[in-house]
C-alpha positions as CSV (number, residue, x, y, z in Angstrom):
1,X,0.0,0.0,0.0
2,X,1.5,3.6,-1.0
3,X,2.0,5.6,2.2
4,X,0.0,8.5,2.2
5,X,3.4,10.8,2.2
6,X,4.9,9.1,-0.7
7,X,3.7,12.0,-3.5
8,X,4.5,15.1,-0.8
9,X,8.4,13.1,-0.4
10,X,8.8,12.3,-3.9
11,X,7.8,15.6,-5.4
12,X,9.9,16.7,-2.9
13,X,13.4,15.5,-3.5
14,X,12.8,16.1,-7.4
15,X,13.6,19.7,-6.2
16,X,15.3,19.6,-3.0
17,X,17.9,17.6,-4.7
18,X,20.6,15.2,-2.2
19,X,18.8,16.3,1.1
20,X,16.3,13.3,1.5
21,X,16.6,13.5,5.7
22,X,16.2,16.7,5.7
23,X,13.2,16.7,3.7
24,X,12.2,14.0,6.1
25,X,12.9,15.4,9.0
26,X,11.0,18.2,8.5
27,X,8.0,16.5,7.9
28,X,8.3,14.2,11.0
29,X,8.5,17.8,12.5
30,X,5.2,18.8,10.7
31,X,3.5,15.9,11.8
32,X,4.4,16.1,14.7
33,X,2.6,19.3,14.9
34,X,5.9,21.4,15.8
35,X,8.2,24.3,14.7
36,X,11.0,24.1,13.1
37,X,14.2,25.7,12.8
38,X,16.6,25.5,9.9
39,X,20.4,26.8,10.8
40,X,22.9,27.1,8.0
41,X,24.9,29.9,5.5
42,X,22.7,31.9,3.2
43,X,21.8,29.9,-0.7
44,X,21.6,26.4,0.4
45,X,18.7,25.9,-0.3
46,X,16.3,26.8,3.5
47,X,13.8,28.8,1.9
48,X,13.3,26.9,-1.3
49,X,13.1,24.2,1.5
50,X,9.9,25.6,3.5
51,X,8.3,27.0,-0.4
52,X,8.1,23.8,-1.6
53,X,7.0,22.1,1.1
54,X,3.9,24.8,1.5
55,X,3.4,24.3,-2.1
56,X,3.1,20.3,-1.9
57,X,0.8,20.4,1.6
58,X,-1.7,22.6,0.0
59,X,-1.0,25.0,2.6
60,X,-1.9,29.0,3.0
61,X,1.7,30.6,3.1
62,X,3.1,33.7,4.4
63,X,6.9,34.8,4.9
64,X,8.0,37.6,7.1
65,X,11.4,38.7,6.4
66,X,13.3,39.6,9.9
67,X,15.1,42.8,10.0
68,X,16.6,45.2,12.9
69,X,13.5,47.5,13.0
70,X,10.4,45.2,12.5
71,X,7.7,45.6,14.9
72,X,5.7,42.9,16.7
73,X,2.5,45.2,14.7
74,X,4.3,44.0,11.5
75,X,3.8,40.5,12.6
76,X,0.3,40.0,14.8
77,X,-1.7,42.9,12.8
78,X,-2.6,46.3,13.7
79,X,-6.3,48.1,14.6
80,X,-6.9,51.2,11.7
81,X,-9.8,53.9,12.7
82,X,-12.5,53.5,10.0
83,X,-13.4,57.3,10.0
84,X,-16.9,56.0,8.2
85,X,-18.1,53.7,10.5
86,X,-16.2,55.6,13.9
87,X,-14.3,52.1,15.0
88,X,-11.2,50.3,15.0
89,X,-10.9,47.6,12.3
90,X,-8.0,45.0,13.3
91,X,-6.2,44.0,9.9
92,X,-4.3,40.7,10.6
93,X,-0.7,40.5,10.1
94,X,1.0,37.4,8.2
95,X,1.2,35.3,11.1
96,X,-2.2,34.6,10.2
97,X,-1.3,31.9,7.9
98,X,-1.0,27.8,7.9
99,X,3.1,28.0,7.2
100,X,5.0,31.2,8.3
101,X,8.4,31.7,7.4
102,X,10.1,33.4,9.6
103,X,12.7,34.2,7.3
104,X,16.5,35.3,9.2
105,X,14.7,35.3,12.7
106,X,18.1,36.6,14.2
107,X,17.9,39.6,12.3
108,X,15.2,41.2,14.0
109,X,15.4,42.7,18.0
110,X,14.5,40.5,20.9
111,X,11.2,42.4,20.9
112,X,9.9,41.1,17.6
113,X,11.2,37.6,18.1
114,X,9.3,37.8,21.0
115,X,6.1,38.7,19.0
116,X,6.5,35.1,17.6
117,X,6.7,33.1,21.2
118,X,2.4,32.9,22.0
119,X,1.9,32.4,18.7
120,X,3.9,29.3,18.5
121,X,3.5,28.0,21.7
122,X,-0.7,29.1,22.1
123,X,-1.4,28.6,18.6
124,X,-2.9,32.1,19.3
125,X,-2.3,36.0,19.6
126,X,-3.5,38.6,21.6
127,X,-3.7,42.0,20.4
128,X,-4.9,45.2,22.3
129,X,-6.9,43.0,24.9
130,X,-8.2,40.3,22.3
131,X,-7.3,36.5,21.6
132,X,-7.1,35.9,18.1
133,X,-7.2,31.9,17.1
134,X,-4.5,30.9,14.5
135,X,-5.7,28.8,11.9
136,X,-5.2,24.8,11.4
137,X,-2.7,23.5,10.7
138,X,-0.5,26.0,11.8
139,X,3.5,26.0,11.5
140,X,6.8,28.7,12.0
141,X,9.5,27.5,10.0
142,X,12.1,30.0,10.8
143,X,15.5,30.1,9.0
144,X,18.8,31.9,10.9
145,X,22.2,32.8,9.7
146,X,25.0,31.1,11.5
147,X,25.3,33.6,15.0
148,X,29.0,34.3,14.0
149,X,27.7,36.6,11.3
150,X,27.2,40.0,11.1
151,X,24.4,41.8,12.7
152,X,22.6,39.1,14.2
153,X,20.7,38.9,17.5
154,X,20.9,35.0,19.1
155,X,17.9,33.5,19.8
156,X,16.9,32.9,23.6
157,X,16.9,29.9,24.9
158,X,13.6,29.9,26.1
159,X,12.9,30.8,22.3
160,X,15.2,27.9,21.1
161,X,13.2,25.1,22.9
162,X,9.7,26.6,21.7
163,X,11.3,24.6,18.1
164,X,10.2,21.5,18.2
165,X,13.4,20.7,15.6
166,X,16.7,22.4,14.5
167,X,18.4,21.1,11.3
168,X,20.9,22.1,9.2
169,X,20.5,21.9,4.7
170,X,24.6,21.5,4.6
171,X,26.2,21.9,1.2
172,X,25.0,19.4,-1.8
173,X,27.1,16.6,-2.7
174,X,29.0,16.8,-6.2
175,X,26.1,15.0,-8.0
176,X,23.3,17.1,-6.2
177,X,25.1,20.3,-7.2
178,X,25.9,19.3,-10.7
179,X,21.9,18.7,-11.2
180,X,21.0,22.1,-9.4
181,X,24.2,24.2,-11.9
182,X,22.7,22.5,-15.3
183,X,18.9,22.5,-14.4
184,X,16.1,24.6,-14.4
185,X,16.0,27.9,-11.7
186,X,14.5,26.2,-9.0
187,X,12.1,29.2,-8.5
188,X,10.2,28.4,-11.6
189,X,9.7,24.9,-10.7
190,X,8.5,25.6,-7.0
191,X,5.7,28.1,-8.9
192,X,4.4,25.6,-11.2
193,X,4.5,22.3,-8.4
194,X,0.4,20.8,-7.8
195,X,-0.6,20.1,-3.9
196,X,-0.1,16.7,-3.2
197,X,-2.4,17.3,-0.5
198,X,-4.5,19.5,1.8
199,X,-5.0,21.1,5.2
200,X,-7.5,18.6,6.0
201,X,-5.6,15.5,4.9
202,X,-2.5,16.9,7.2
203,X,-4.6,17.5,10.0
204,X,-5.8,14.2,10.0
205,X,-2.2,12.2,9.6
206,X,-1.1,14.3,12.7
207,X,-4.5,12.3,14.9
208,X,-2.9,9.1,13.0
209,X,1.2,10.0,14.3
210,X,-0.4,10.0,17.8
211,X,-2.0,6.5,17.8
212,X,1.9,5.5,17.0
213,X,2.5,2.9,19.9
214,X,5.1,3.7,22.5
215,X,6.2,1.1,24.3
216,X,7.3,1.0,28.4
217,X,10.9,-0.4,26.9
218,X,11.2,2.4,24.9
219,X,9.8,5.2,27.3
220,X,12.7,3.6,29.7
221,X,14.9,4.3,27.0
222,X,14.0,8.3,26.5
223,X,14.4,8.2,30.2
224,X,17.4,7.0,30.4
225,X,18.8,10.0,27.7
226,X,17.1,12.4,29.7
227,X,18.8,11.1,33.2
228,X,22.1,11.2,31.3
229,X,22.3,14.6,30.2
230,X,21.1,15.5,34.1
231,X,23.7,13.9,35.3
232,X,26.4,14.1,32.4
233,X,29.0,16.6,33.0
234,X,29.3,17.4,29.7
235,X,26.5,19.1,29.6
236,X,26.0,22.8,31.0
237,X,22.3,21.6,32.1
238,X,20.4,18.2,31.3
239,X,16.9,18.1,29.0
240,X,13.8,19.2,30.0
241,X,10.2,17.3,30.6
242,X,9.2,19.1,27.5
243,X,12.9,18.0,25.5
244,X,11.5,14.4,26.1
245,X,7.6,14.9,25.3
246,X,9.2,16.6,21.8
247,X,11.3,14.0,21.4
248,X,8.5,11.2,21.9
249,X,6.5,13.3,19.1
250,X,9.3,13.3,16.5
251,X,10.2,9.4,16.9
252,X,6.0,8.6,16.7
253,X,6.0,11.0,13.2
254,X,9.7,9.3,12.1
255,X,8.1,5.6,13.0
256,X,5.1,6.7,10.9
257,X,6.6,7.8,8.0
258,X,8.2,4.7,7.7
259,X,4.9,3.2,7.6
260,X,4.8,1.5,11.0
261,X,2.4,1.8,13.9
262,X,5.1,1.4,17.2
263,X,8.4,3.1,17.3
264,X,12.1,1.8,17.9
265,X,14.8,2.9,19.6
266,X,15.8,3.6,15.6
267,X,13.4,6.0,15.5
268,X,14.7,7.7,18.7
269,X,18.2,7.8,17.4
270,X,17.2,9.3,13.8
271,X,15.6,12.3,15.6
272,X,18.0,12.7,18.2
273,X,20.3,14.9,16.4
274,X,17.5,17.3,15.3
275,X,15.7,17.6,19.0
276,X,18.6,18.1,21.0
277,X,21.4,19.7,19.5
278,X,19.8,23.5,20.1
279,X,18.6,22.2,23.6
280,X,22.3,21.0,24.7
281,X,24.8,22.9,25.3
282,X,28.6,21.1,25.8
283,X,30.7,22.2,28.6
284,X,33.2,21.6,26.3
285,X,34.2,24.7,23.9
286,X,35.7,22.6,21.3
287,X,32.3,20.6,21.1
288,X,30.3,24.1,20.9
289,X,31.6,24.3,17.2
290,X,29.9,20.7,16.3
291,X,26.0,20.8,17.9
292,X,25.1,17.2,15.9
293,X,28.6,15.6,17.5
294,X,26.5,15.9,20.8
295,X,24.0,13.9,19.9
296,X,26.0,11.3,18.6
297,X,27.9,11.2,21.5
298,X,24.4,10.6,23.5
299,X,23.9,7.5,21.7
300,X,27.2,6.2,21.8
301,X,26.8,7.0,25.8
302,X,22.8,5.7,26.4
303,X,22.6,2.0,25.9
304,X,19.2,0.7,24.6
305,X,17.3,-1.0,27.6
């Protein structure tokens, strides 16, 4: 039987050419109704990345691109006085959308990252006293410049773990790279690609991920990673509850796109990198340099029960 994701993938790495996990990884993110964050040097590829994967979910899309002096208002929305009708009239911003791309998030001041954090985490906004409902499916996929560049602001911590996922695109392999240099601009084919699906259809695969079965062997073995980095000195401080619950999500989705109904410690390990590296930080500076090296090390370190 053809897995319900096979057109979305396929249609997917006919443009997103060598990055297969990362196209899978961000749908396991998707599914597992979280936000994503995608870390790497401008033109490799993270916005054509989050395009194509709004065009090919049949989702309503917005970007916002982050600069120093955007404004929460340029985000949420913003009440206009109707001189006609004497009232306020609230005009929603573009974070009233199904997939938002927060486009160089670490460009803008802490105060309009900030404008992002209920949104994400409420799946809501409140503006001048009212709560606004975001629609469904909703998703941030937010792209940032390595921090070492100019004129960035770092993301929080308490804004790092409100992704449910960081990955990085990397540069293509030669074959990749030969295919993108001699073929057609990428641009034009995002603009012509057909939904594979819709919001409804994506709403209802994220009720399926949860049904994935977890078993007590395999919740002992989340545990155990968690307990490790607690108790780990290599880490400045261990995971959090909520680290684990995302990293429970992201296995069930990664289980279920490989078409199975219980997840493995496999699926645990595939994820790893993606949940944890942005949530760990190594007391040692040399590791600091290499975030996905901590997460293999975790493995290496947790034995599977």
């Amino acid at each position: 039987m053809t897995h319900p994701l096979h057109n979305v993938i396929t249609q997917a790495e006919q443009i997103i050419l060598g990055k297969p996990r990362q196209i899978r990884l961000a749908l396991a993110c998707m599914l597992a109704r979280g936000h994503l964050l995608i870390e790497d040097l401008p033109g490799v590829g993270k916005t054509t990345l989050v395009h194509v994967l709004a065009h090919t979910l049949g989702l309503q899309f917005q970007r916002i691109q982050f600069t120093s002096d955007l404004l929460p208002a340029d985000i949420l929305g913003v009440s206009v006085y109707q001189r006609d009708t004497s009232e306020f009239v609230f005009h929603p911003g573009p974070i009233f959308a199904q997939m938002v791309l927060a486009d160089e998030v670490n460009r803008a001041t802490p105060k309009a990252q900030s404008a992002l954090l209920e949104a994400m985490e409420e799946q809501q906004v409140t503006i001048e006293g009212a709560t606004r409902a975001l629609p469904a499916p909703f998703f941030v996929i937010a792209t940032q410049n390595p921090t070492h560049q100019i004129g960035t602001f770092p993301l929080p911590e308490s804004q790092l773990d409100r992704f449910l996922m960081r990955i990085q695109m990397g540069y293509p392999d030669a074959q990749a790279e030969r295919g993108l240099l001699s073929g057609v601009d990428r641009r034009e084919i995002v603009a012509q690609l057909k939904p594979q699906m819709n919001s409804a259809e994506l709403l209802e695969l994220q009720q399926r991920v949860k049904q994935v079965a977890v078993s007590p062997a395999l919740l002992d073995y989340v545990q155990a990673i968690l307990r490790h980095t607690r108790e780990s000195t290599l880490y400045h401080h261990g995971l959090s509850p909520r680290a684990g619950l995302s990293l429970l999500a992201a296995a069930r989705a990664w289980a279920f796109l490989d078409g199975r109904n219980a997840v493995l410690p496999e699926d645990v390990q595939a994820v790893l990198p993606g949940v944890v590296s942005h949530r760990l930080q190594s007391t040692d500076e040399r590791a600091k340099q290499n975030s996905d090296s901590l997460a293999h090390a975790l493995i290496e370190a947790v034995a599977i029960p």
